[in-house]
Residue frames as qw, qx, qy, qz and C-alpha x, y, z in Angstrom:
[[0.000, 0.884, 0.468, 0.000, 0.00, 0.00, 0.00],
 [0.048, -0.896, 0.212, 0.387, 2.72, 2.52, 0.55],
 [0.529, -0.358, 0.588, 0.496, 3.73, 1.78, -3.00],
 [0.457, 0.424, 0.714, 0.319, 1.11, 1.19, -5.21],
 [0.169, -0.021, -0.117, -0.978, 0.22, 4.10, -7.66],
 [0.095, 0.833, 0.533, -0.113, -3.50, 5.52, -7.97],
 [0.214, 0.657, 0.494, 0.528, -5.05, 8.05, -9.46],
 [0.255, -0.133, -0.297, 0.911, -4.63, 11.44, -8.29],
 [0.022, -0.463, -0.513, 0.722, -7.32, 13.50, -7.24],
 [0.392, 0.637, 0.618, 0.241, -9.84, 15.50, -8.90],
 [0.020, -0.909, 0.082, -0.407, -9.01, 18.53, -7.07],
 [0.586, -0.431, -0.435, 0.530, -6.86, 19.46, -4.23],
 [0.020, 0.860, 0.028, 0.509, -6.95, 22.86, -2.30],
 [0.368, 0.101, -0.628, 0.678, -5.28, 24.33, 0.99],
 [0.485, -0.648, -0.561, -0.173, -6.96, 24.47, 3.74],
 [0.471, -0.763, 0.169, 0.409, -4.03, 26.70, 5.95],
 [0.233, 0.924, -0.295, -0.075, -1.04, 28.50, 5.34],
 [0.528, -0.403, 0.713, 0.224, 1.54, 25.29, 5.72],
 [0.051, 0.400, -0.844, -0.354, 2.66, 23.27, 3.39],
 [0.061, -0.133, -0.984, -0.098, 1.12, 20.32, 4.42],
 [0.274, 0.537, 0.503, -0.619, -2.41, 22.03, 4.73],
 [0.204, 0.328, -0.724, -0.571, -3.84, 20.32, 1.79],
 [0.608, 0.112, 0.709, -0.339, -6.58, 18.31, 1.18],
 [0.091, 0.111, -0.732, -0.666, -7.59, 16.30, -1.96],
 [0.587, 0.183, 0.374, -0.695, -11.39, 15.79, -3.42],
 [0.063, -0.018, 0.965, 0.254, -12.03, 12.16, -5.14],
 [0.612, 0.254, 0.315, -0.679, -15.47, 12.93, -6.59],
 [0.569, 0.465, 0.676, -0.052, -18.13, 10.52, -8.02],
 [0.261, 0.384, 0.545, 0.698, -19.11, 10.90, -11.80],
 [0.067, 0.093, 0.217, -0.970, -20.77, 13.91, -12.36],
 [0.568, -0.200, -0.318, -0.732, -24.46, 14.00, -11.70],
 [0.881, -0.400, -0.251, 0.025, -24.22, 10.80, -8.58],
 [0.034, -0.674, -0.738, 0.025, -25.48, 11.93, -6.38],
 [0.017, -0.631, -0.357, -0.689, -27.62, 14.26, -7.80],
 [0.451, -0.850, -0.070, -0.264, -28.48, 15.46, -3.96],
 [0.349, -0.696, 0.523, -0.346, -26.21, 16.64, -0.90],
 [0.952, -0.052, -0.265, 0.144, -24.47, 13.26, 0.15],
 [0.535, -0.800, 0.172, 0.211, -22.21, 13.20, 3.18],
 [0.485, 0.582, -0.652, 0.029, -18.39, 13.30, 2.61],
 [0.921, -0.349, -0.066, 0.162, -16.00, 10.94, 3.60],
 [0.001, -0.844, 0.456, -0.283, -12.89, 12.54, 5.18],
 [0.928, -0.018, -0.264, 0.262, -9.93, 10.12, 5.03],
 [0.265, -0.892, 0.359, -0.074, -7.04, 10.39, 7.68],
 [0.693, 0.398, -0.574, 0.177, -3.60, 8.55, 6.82],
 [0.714, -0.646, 0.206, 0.172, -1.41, 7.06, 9.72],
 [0.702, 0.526, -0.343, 0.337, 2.17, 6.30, 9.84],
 [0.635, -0.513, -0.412, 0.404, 2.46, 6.83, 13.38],
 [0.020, -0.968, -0.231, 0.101, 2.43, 10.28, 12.96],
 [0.539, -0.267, 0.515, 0.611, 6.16, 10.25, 11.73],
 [0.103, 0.670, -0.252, -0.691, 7.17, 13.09, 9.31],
 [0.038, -0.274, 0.796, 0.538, 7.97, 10.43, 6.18],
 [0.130, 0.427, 0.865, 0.229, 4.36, 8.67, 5.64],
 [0.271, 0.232, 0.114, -0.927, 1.83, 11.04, 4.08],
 [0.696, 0.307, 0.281, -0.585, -1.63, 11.23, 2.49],
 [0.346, 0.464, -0.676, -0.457, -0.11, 9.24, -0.96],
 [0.026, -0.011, -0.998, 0.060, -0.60, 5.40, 0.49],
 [0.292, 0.445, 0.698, -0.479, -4.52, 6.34, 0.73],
 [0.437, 0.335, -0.415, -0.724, -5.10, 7.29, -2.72],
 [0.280, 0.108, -0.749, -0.591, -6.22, 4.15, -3.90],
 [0.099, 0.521, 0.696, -0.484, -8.83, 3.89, -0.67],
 [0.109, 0.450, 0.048, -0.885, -9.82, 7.34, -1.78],
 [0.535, 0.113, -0.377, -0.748, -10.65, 6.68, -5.46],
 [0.113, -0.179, -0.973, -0.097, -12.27, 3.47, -4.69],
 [0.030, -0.395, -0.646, 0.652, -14.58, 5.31, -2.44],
 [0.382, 0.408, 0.189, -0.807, -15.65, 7.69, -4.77],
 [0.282, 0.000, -0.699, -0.657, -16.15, 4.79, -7.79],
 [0.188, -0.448, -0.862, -0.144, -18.85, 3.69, -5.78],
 [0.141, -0.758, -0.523, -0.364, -20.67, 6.84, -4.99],
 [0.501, -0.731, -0.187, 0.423, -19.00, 8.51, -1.82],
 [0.487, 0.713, -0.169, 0.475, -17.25, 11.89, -2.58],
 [0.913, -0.259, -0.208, 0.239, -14.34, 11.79, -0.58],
 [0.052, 0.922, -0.258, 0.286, -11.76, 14.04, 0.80],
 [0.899, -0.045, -0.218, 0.378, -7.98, 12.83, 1.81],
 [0.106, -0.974, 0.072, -0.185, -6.68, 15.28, 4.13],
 [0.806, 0.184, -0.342, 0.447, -3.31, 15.76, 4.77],
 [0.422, -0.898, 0.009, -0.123, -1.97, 17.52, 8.10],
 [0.307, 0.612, -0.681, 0.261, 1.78, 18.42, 9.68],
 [0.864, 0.192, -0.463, 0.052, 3.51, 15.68, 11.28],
 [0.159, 0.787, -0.338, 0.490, 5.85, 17.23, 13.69],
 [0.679, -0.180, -0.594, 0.393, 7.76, 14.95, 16.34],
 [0.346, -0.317, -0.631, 0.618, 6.57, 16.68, 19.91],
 [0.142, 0.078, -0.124, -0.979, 4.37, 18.69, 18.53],
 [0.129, 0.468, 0.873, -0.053, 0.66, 16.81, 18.70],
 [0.225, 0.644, 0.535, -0.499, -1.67, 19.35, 18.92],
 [0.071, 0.304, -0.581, -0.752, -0.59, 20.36, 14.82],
 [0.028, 0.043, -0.922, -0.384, -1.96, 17.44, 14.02],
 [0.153, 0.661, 0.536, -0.502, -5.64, 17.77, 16.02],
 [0.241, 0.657, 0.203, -0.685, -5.72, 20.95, 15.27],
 [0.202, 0.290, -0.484, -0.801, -5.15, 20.79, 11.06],
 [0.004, 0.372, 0.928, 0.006, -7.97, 17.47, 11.25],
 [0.024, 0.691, 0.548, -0.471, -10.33, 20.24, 12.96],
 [0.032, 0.624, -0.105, -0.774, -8.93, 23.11, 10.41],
 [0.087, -0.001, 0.854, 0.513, -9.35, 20.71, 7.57],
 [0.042, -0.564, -0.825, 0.008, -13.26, 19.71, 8.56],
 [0.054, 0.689, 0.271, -0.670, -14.15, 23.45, 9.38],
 [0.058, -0.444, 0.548, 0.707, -12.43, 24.52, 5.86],
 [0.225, 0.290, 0.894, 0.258, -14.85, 22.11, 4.13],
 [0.246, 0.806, 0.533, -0.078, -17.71, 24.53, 4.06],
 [0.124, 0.771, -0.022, -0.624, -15.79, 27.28, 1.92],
 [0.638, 0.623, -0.014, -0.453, -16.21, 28.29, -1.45],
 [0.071, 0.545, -0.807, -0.218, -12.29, 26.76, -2.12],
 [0.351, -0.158, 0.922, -0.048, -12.97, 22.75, -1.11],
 [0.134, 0.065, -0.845, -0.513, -14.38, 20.59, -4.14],
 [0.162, -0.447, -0.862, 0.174, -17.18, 18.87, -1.67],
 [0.182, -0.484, 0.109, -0.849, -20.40, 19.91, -0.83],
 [0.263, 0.004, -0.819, 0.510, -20.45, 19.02, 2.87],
 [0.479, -0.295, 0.099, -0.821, -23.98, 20.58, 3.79],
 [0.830, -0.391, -0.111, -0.383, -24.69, 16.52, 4.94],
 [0.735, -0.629, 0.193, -0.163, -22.29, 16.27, 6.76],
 [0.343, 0.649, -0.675, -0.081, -18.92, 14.51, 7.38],
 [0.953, -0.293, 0.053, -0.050, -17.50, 10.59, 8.12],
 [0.131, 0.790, -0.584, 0.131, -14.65, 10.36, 9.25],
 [0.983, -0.016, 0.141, -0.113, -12.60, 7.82, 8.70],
 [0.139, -0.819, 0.523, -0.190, -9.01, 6.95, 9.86],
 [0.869, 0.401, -0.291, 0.011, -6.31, 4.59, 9.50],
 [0.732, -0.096, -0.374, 0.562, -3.72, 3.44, 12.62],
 [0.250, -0.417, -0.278, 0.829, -2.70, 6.90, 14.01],
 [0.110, -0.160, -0.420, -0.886, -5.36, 8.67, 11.63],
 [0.604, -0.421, -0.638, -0.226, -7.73, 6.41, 12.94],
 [0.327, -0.114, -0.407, 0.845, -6.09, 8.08, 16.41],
 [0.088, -0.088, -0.002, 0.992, -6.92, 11.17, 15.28],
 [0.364, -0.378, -0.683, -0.507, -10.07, 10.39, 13.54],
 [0.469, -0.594, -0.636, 0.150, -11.74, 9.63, 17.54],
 [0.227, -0.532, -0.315, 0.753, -10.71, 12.69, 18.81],
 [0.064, -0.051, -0.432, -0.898, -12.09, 14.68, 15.73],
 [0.107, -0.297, -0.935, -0.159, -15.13, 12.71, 15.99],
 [0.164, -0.560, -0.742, 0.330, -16.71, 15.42, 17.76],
 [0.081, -0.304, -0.059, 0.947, -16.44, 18.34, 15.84],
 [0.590, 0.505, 0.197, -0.598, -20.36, 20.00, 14.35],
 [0.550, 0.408, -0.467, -0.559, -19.46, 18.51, 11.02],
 [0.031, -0.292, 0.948, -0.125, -18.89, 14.98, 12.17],
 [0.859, -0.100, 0.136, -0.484, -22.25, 12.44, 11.85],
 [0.999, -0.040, -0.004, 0.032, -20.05, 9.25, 11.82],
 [0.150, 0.839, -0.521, -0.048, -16.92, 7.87, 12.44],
 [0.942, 0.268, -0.186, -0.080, -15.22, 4.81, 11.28],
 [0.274, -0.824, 0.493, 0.050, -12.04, 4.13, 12.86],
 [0.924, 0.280, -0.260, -0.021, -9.56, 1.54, 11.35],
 [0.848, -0.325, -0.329, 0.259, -7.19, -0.28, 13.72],
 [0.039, 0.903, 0.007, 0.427, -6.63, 2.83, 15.23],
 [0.464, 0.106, -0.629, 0.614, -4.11, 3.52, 17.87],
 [0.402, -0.702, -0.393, -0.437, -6.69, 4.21, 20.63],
 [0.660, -0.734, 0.015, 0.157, -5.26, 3.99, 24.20],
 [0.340, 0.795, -0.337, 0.372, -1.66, 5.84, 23.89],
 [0.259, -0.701, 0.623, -0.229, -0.53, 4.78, 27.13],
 [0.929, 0.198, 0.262, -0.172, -0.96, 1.31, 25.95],
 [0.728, 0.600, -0.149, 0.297, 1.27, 2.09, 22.90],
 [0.185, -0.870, 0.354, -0.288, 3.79, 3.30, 24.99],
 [0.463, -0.552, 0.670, -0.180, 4.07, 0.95, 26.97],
 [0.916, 0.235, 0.323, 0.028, 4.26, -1.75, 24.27],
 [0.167, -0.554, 0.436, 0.689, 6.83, 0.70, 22.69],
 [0.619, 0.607, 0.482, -0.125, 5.06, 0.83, 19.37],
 [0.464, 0.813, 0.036, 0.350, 7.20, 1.77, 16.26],
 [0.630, -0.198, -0.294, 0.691, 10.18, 2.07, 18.72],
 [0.206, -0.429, -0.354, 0.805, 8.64, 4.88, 20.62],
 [0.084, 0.444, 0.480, 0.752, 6.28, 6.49, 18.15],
 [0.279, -0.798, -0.527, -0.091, 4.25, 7.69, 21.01],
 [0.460, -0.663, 0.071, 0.586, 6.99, 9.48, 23.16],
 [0.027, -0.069, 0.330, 0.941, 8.34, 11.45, 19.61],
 [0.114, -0.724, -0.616, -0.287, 4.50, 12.38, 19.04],
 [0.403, -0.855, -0.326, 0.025, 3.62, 13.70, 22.05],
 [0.184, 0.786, -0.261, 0.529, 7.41, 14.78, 23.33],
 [0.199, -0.377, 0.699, -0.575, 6.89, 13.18, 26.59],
 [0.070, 0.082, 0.938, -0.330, 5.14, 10.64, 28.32],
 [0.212, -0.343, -0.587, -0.703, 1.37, 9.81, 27.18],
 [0.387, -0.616, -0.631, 0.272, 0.12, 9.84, 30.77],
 [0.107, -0.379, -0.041, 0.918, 0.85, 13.70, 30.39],
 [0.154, 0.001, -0.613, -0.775, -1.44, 13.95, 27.45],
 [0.247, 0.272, 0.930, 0.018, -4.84, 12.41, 28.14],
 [0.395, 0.606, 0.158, -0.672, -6.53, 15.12, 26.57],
 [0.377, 0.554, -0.526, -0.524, -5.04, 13.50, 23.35],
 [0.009, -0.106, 0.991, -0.086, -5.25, 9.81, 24.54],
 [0.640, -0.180, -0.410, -0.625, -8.83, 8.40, 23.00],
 [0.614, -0.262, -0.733, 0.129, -8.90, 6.10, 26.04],
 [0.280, -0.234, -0.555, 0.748, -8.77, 8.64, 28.37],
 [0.279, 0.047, 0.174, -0.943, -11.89, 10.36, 27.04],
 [0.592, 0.422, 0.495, -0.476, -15.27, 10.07, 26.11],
 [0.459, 0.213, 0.770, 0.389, -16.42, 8.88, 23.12],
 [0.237, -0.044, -0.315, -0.918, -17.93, 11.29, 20.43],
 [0.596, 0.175, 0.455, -0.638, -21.87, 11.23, 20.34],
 [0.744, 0.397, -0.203, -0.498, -22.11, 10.36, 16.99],
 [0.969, 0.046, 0.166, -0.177, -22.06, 7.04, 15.63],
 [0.220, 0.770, -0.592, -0.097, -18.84, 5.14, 15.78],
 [0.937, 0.282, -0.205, -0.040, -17.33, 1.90, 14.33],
 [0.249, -0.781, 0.565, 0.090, -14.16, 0.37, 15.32],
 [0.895, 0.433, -0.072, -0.082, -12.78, -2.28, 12.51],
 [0.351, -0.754, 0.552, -0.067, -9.62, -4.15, 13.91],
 [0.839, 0.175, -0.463, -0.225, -7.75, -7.04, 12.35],
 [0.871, -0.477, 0.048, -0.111, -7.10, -9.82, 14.50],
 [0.929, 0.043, 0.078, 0.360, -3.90, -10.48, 12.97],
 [0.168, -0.974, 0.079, -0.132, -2.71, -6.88, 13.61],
 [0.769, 0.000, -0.207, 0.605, 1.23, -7.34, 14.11],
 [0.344, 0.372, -0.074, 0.859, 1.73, -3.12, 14.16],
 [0.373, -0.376, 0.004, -0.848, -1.27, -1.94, 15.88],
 [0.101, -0.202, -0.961, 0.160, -2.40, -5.35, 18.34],
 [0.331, -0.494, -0.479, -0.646, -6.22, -5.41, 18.15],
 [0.509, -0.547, -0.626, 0.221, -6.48, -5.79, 21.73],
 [0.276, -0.175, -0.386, 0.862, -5.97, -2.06, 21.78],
 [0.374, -0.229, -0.278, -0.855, -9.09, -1.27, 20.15],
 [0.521, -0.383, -0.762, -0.018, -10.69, -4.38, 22.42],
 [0.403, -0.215, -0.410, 0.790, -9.51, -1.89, 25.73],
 [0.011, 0.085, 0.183, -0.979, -10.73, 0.91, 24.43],
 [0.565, -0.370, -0.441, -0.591, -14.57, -0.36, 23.12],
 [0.384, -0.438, -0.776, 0.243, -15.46, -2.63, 26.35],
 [0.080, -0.645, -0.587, 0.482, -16.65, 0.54, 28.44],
 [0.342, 0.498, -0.016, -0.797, -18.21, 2.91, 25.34],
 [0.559, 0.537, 0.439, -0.454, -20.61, 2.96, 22.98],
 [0.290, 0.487, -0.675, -0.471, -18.36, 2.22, 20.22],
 [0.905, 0.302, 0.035, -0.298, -19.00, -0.61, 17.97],
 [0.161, -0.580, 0.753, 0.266, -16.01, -3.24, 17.93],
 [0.960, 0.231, 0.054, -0.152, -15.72, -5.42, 14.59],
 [0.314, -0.456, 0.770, 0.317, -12.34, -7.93, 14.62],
 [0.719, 0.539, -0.351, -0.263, -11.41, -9.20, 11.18],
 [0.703, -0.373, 0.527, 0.298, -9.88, -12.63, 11.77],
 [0.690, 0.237, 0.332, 0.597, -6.96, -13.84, 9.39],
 [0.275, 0.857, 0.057, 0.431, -6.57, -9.27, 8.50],
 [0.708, -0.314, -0.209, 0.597, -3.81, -7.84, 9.76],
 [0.240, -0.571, -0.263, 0.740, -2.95, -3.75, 9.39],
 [0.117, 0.340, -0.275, -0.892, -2.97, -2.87, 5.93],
 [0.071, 0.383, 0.876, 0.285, -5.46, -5.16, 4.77],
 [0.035, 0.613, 0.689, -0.386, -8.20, -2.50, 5.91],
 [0.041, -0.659, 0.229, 0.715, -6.77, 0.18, 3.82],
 [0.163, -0.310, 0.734, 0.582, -6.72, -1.92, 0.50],
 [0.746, 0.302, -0.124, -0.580, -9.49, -1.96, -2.19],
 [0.590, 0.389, -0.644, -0.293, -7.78, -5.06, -3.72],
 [0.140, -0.351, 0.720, -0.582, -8.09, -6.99, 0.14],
 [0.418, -0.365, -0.808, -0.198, -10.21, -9.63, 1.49],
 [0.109, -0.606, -0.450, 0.646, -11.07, -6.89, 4.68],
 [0.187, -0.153, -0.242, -0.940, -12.45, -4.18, 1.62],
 [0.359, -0.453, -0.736, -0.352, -15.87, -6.11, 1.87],
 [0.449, -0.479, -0.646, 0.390, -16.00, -5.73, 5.58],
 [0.158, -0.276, -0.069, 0.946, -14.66, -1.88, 5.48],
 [0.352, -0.243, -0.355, -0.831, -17.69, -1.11, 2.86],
 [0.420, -0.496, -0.735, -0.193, -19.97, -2.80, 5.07],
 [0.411, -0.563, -0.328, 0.637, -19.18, -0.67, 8.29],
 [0.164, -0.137, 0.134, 0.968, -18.67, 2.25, 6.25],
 [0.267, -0.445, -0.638, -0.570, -22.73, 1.51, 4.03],
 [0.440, -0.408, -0.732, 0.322, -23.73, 1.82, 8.08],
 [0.130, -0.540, -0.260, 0.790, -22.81, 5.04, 8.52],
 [0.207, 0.662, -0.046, -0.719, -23.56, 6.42, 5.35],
 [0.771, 0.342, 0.537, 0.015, -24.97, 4.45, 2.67],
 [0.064, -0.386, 0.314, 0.865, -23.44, 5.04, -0.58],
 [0.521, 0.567, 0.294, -0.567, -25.52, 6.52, -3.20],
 [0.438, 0.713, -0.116, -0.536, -25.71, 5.68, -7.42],
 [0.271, 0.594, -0.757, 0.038, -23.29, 3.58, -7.74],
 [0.992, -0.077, 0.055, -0.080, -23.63, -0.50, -7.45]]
């Protein structure tokens, strides 16, 4: 997955004054759907590590919109002890959707939907006014968890800068869950991301946990996968797609 090519966007616009404040718009054909249809707002992972960007989620992206979903792949900065970039360009990205620049028209709303430390980021987004679903794919959910498993030799401690038990405003296990409807989608065979942190964090919220035996981390990400079926099915939940069989 961080190799294959895909198709590049229909558009892309900035959404801030960085660099990486950038977001691409994978739209259905034109005319489906003829009405408002939510987006879907994709967040890469890579453990939040400067070198993986939005590029390995292109060929999620167009898949998404050949079957009816118009779709937005947002890219945000990276910056080792710097977290709250990353939050905040997720939140500056999803606000940015309703102007005149961004390809989408977001008037029903967004799903958001995230990928290992996207899928992080994705739960703590989950709660901003545009948000009516979120979809989380074997997300790094409990940070002091990763830590102390030493995930990505230390990917949590260059995140954050320090210790995640300083952080729990940023640690999805240490808050509440968003209101809106959310999905957690975890393979069992997880080697990078172990599914028993998404098990930790559903058991006491209202989150929906589905484990994918025999899938392991990137399978959830890949159109060409035996976990795609499963990801469109969680994903038709929140937000059916529309024109497109």
């Amino acid at each position: 997955m961080l190799e294959r090519a895909a198709a590049g966007p229909d558009r892309s616009w900035a959404y801030g004054p960085a660099a990486d404040h950038v977001a691409d718009g994978y739209l259905p054909e034109p005319g489906t759907p003829a009405a408002p249809h939510p987006v879907v707002v994709l967040i890469h992972g890579g453990y939040w590590r400067p070198e993986y960007d939005r590029a390995h989620l292109r060929p999620m992206a167009a898949a998404l919109a050949a079957v009816g979903h118009p779709t937005v792949l947002v890219e945000y900065r990276r910056i080792p002890g710097d977290p709250d970039a990353a939050i905040d360009d997720i939140r500056r990205a999803l606000t940015a959707l309703g102007n005149a620049e961004a390809a989408v028209d977001a008037s029903a709303g967004v799903v958001l939907v995230g990928h290992s430390a996207g899928g992080h980021l994705a739960l703590l987004a989950a709660d901003h006014p545009a948000v009516i679903g979120c979809l989380a794919l074997a997300p790094v959910a409990d940070l002091v968890m990763a830590e102390r498993l030493d995930l990505d030799d230390g990917a949590v401690l260059a995140f954050l800068g320090g210790p995640a038990a300083d952080r729990p405003d940023l640690d999805p296990a240490q808050r509440p869950a968003a209101s809106v409807p959310t999905t957690v989608l975890h393979g069992v065979d997880d080697s990078l991301v172990p599914v028993a942190m998404s098990e930790s964090y559903c058991a006491d919220r209202a989150v929906r946990l589905v484990p994918l035996p025999g899938i392991a981390h990137f399978e959830v990400i890949d159109p060409l996968s035996a976990g795609w079926r499963s990801v469109m099915a969680e994903l038709a939940a929140l937000v059916p797609p529309v024109g497109i069989e």
